[in-house]
C-alpha positions as CSV (number, residue, x, y, z in Angstrom):
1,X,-19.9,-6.5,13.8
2,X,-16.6,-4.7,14.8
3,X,-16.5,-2.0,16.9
4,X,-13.9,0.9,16.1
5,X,-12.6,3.1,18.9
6,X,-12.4,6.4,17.1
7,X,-9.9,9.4,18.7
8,X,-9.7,13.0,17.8
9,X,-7.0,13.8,15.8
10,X,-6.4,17.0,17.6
11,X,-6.2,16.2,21.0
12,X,-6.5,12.7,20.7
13,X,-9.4,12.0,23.3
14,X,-11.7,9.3,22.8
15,X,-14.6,11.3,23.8
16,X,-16.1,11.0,20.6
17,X,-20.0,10.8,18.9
18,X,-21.6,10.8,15.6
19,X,-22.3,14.0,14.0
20,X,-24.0,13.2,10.8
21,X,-22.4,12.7,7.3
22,X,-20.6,15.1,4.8
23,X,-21.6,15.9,1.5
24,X,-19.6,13.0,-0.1
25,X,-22.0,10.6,2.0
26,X,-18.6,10.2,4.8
27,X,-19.6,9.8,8.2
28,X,-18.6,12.7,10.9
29,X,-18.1,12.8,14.3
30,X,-17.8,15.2,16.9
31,X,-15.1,15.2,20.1
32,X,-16.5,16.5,23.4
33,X,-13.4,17.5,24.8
34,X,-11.9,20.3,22.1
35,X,-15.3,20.6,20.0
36,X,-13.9,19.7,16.8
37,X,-15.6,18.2,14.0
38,X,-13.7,15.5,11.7
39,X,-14.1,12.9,9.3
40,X,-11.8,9.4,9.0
41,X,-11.8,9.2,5.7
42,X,-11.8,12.5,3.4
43,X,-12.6,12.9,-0.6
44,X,-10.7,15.9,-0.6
45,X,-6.6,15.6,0.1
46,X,-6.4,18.9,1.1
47,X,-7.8,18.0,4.5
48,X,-6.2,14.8,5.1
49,X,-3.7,14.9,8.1
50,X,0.0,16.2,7.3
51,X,-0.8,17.7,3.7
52,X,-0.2,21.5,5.3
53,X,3.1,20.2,6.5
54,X,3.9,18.3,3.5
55,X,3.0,21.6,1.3
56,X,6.1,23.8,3.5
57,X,9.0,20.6,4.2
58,X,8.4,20.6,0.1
59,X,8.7,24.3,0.1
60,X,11.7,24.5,1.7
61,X,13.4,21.9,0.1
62,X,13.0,23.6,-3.2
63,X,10.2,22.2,-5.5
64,X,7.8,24.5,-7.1
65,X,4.1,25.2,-6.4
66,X,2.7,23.5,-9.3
67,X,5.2,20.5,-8.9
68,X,3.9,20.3,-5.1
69,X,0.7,20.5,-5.9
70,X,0.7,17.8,-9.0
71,X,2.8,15.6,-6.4
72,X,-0.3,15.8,-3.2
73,X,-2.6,15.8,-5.8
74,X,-4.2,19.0,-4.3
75,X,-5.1,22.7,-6.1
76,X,-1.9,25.2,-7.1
77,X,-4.6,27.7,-4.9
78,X,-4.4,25.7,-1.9
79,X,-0.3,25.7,-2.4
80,X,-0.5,29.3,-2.6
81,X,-2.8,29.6,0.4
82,X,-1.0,27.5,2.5
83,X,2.7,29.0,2.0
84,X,1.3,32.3,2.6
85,X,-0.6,31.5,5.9
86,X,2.8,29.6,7.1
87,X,4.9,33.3,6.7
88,X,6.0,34.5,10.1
89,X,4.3,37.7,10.5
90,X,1.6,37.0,7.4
């Protein structure tokens, strides 16, 4: 059996335990330093790692919210959501 070290992807401790499973059947876990709750692998793409990012650099190179979202294969809602969250100010 392999053992995985598994780090936080906010603050990147180690201090990390089990925390159940998601709905989707993924295993959670739980980091004692900044109380955050994460999964390694997600169902939904929305939640992986970078996509917020992604959504805006594609923003403001130009592409459309429906090209953006076809492209990250996420909703044109979460597009939306995301671009207006990012506003300074809004």
């Amino acid at each position: 059996m392999t053992t995985v070290t598994v780090h936080c992807p906010r603050c990147n401790s180690d201090e990390v335990y089990r925390h159940g499973r998601s709905c989707s059947r993924h295993e959670r876990f739980r980091c004692r330093s900044c109380k955050r709750v994460f999964q390694l692998t997600y169902s939904y793409e929305a939640r992986k790692l970078g996509i917020k990012e992604q959504i805006v650099e594609m923003a403001h190179n130009g592409a459309g919210g429906c090209y953006t979202a076809r492209t990250l294969k996420i909703g044109i809602n979460t597009v939306i959501r995301t671009l207006k969250s990012s506003r300074p100010g809004g």
